[in-house]
C-alpha positions as CSV (number, residue, x, y, z in Angstrom):
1,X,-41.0,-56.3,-62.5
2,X,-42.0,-52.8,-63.4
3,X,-40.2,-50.9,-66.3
4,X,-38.9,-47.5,-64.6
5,X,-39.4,-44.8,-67.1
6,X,-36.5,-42.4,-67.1
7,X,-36.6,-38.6,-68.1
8,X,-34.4,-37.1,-70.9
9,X,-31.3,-36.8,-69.1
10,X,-29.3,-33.9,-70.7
11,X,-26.1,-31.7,-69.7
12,X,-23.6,-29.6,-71.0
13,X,-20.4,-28.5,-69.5
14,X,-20.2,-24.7,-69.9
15,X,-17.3,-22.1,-68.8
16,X,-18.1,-18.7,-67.1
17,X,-15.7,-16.8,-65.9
18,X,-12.5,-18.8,-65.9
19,X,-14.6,-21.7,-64.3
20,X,-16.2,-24.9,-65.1
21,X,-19.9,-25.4,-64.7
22,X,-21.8,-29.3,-65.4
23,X,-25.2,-28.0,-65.9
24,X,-28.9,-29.0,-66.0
25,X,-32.0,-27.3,-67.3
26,X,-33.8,-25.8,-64.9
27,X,-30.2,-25.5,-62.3
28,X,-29.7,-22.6,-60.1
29,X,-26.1,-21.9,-59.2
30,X,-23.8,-19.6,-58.4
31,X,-21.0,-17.9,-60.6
32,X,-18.3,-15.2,-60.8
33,X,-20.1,-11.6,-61.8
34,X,-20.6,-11.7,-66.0
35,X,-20.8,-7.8,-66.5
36,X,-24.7,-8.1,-67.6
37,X,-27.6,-6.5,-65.6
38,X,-29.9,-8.7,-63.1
39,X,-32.9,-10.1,-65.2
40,X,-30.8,-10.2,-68.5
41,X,-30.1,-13.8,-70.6
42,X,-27.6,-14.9,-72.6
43,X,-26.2,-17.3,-74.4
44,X,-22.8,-19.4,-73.2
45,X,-20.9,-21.8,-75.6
46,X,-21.2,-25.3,-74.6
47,X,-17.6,-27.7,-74.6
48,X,-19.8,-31.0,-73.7
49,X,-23.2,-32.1,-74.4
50,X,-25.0,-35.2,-73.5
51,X,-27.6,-36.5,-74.3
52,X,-29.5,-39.7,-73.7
53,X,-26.9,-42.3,-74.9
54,X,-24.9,-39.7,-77.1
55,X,-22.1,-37.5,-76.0
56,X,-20.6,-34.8,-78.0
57,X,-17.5,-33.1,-77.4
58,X,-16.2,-30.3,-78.7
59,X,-13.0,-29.1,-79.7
60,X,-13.0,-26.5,-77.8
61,X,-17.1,-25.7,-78.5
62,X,-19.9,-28.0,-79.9
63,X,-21.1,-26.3,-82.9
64,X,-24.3,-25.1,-82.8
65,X,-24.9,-25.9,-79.0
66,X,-25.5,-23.6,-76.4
67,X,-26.8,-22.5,-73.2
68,X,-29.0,-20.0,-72.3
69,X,-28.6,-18.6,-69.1
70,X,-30.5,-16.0,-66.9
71,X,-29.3,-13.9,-64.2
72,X,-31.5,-13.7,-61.2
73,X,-29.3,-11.7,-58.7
74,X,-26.4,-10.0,-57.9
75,X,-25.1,-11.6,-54.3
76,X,-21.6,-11.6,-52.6
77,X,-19.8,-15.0,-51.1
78,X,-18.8,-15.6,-47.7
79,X,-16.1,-13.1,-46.2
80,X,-12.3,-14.4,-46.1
81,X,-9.9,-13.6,-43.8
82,X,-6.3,-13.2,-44.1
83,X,-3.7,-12.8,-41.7
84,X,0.2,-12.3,-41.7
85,X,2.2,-12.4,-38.8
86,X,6.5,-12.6,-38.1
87,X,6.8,-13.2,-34.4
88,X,9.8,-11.2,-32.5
89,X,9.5,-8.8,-35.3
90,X,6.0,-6.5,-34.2
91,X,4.7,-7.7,-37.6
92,X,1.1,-8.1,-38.7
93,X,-1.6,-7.8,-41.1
94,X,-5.0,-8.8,-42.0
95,X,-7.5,-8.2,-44.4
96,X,-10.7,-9.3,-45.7
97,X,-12.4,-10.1,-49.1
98,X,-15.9,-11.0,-50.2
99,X,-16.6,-11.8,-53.8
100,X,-19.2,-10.3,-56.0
101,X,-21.4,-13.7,-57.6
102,X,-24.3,-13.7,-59.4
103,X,-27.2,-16.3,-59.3
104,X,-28.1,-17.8,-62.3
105,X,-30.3,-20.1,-63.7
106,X,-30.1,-22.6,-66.7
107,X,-33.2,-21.6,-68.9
108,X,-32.8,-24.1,-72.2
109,X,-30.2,-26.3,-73.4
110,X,-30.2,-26.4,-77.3
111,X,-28.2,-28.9,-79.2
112,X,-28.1,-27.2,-82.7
C-alpha cells in the first residue's frame, strides 16, 4: 500500500461585503464591489483559520491572521427581473437590476 502524500491544506473564512467567503490560496471568486481600483491588494481580517490538524477561531478576528486579496476585474452579475401585477385593477410594473462584482483572487494566507 502506497502512502498518499497530502498538500498543506489551509483556509480561512473571511467577510467582504456583508458576506461570507471559505477561501483558498490561489481561489478566484466573485464578491460585492470593495471601493478599491482593479489591480489593487489588500488585506481582509480572517474569523477562521485552518490549518493542517489545527483550527483557530477567532472572536470575532484571529489575531495576526489575514488575507491578502487582489482585485482582478470589475464585472456585473446576471440581470434580475421583477414584476408586480393586481389583476382587475390595470396594475403593473417591472424592473431590472444587475449587480456591480468584482473578481478577486486569494494571493497569500498568513497566520501571524
Amino acid at each position: 500500500m502506497e502512502l498518499i502524500k497530502r498538500e498543506k491544506i489551509m483556509y480561512a473564512v473571511v467577510t467582504i461585503g456583508n458576506q461570507q467567503f471559505k477561501l483558498e490560496k490561489g481561489q478566484i471568486f466573485l464578491s460585492q464591489k470593495t471601493g478599491k481600483e482593479v489591480g489593487a491588494e489588500f488585506d481582509s481580517p480572517v474569523h477562521l483559520l485552518a490549518q493542517e490538524n489545527k483550527v483557530h477561531i477567532g472572536t470575532p478576528e484571529v489575531s495576526g491572521a489575514k488575507v491578502t486579496l487582489k482585485i482582478l476585474e470589475d464585472v456585473r452579475g446576471e440581470k434580475i427581473k421583477g414584476f408586480k401585477y393586481k389583476k382587475r385593477k390595470g396594475y403593473y410594473r417591472h424592473w431590472g437590476h444587475r449587480q456591480d462584482l468584482q473578481k478577486l483572487e486569494v494571493v497569500s494566507i498568513s497566520a501571524s
